[in-house]
C-alpha positions as CSV (number, residue, x, y, z in Angstrom):
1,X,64.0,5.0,-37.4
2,X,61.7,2.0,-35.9
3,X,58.2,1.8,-36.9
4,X,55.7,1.8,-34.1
5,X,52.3,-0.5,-34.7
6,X,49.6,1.1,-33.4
7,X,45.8,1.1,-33.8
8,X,44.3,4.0,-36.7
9,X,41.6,6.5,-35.8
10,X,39.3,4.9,-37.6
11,X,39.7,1.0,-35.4
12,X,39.4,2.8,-32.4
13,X,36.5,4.3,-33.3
14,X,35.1,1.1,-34.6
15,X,35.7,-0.5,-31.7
16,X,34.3,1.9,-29.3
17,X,31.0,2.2,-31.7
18,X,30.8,-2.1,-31.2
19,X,31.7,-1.2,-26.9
20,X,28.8,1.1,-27.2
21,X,26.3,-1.0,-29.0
22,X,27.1,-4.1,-26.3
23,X,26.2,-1.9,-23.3
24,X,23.4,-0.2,-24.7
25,X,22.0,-4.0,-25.0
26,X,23.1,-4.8,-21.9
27,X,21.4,-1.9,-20.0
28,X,18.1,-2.4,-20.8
29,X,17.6,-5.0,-19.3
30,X,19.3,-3.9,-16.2
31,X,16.5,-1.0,-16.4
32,X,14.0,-3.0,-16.4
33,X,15.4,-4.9,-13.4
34,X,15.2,-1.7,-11.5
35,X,11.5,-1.1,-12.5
36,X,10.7,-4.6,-11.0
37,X,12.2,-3.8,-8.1
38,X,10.6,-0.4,-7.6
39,X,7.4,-1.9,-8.1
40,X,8.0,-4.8,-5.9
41,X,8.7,-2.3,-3.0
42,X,5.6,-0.7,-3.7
43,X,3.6,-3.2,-3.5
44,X,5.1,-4.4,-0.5
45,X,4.6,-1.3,1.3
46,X,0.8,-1.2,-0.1
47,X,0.4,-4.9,1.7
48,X,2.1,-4.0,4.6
49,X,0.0,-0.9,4.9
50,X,-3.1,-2.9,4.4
51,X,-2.2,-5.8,6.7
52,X,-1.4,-3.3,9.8
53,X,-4.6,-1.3,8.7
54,X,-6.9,-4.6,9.1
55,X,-4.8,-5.8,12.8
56,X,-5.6,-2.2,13.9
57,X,-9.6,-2.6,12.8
58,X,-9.9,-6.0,14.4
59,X,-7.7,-5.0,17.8
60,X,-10.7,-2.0,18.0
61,X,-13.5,-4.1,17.3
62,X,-12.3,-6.9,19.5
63,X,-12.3,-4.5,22.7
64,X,-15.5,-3.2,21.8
65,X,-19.2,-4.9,23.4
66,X,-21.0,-3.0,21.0
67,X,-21.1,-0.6,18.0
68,X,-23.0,2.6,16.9
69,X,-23.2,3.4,13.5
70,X,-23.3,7.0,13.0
71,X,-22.6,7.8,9.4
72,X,-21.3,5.9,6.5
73,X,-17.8,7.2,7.0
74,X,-18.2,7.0,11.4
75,X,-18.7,4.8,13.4
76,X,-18.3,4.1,17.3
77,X,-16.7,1.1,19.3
78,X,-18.4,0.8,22.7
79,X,-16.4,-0.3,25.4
80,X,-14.1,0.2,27.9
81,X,-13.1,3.1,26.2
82,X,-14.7,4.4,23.3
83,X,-13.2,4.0,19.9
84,X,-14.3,6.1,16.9
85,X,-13.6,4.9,13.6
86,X,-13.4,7.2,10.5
87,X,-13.2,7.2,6.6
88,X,-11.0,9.6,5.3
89,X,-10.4,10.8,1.9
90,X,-12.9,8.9,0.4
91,X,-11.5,5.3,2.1
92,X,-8.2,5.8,1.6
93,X,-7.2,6.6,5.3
94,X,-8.9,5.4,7.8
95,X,-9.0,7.4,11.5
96,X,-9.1,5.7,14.9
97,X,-9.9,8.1,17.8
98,X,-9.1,6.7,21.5
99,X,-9.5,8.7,24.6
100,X,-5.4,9.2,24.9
101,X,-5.3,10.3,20.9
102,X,-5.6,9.7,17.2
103,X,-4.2,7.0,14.8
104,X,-4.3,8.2,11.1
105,X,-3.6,4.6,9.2
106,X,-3.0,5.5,5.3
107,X,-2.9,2.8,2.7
108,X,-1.1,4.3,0.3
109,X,-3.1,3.6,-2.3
110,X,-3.3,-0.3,-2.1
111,X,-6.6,-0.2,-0.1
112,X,-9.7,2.0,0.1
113,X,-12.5,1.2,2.1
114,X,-16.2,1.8,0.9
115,X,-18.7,3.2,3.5
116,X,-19.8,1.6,6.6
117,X,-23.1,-0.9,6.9
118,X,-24.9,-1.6,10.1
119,X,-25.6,-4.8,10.6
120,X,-27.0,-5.3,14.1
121,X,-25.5,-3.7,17.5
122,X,-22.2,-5.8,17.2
123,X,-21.6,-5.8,13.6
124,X,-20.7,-3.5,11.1
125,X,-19.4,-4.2,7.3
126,X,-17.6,-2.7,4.2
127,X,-16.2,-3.4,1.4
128,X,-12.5,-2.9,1.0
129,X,-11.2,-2.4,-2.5
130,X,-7.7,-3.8,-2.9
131,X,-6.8,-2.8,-6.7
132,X,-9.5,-4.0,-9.2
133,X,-11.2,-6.6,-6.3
134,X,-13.7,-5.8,-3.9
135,X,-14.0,-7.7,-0.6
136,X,-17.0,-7.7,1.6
137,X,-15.7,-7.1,5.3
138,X,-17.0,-7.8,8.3
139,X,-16.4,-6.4,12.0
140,X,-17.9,-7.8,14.8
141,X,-17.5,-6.7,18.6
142,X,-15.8,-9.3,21.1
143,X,-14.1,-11.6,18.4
């Protein structure tokens, strides 16, 4: 009778503890790879959210000849047609109402707007708080 070699129960194991140990190293930092990424989509939807948000504000404004402030979350485009503009859920989502419907823009948490300021007849302003910054905004009619 031939004698096989062969590894024991106990090399195997050893081996497999050592296989274990590598990928447990290795997949950490694959996890926090994956984090990244999530957050980098985030914030990309957050700026994307924003940037449509602010081309929406100034396409309203810039049809407008004049503006009525109504309240600090309301106010109203004058123009051709009639755009009202409203603060939502404390800034968070901002409402624009046109004669043929509604847009509800939501910035998913990378923008909130603060209340709005009259300025004169064509000019309104906010701030806009985009994390832990605060802009000063300003809308003006016919620009």
């Amino acid at each position: 009778m031939t004698r096989q070699r062969a590894f024991t129960l106990i090399e195997l194991m050893i081996v497999v503890a050592i296989l274990g140990i590598a990928m447990g190293t290795m997949f950490a930092p694959v996890q926090q790879l994956l984090e990244w990424r999530r957050r980098a989509d985030r914030e990309f939807q957050n700026q994307e959210a924003v940037t449509s948000g602010f081309a929406v504000l100034k396409g309203a404004f810039r049809q407008a000849l004049e503006v009525r402030w109504r309240s600090d979350d309301e106010v109203v485009c004058l123009g051709l047609q009639d755009v009202t503009l409203r603060r939502l859920e404390d800034g968070r989502v901002i409402e624009i109402i046109k004669p043929g419907g509604r847009i509800r823009l939501d910035f998913l948490g990378g923008a909130r707007f603060g209340p709005f300021h009259p300025v004169d007849d064509k000019t309104v302003w906010g701030a806009v708080f985009l994390g832990t910054a605060q802009v000063p905004m300003f809308w003006r009619c016919g620009l």
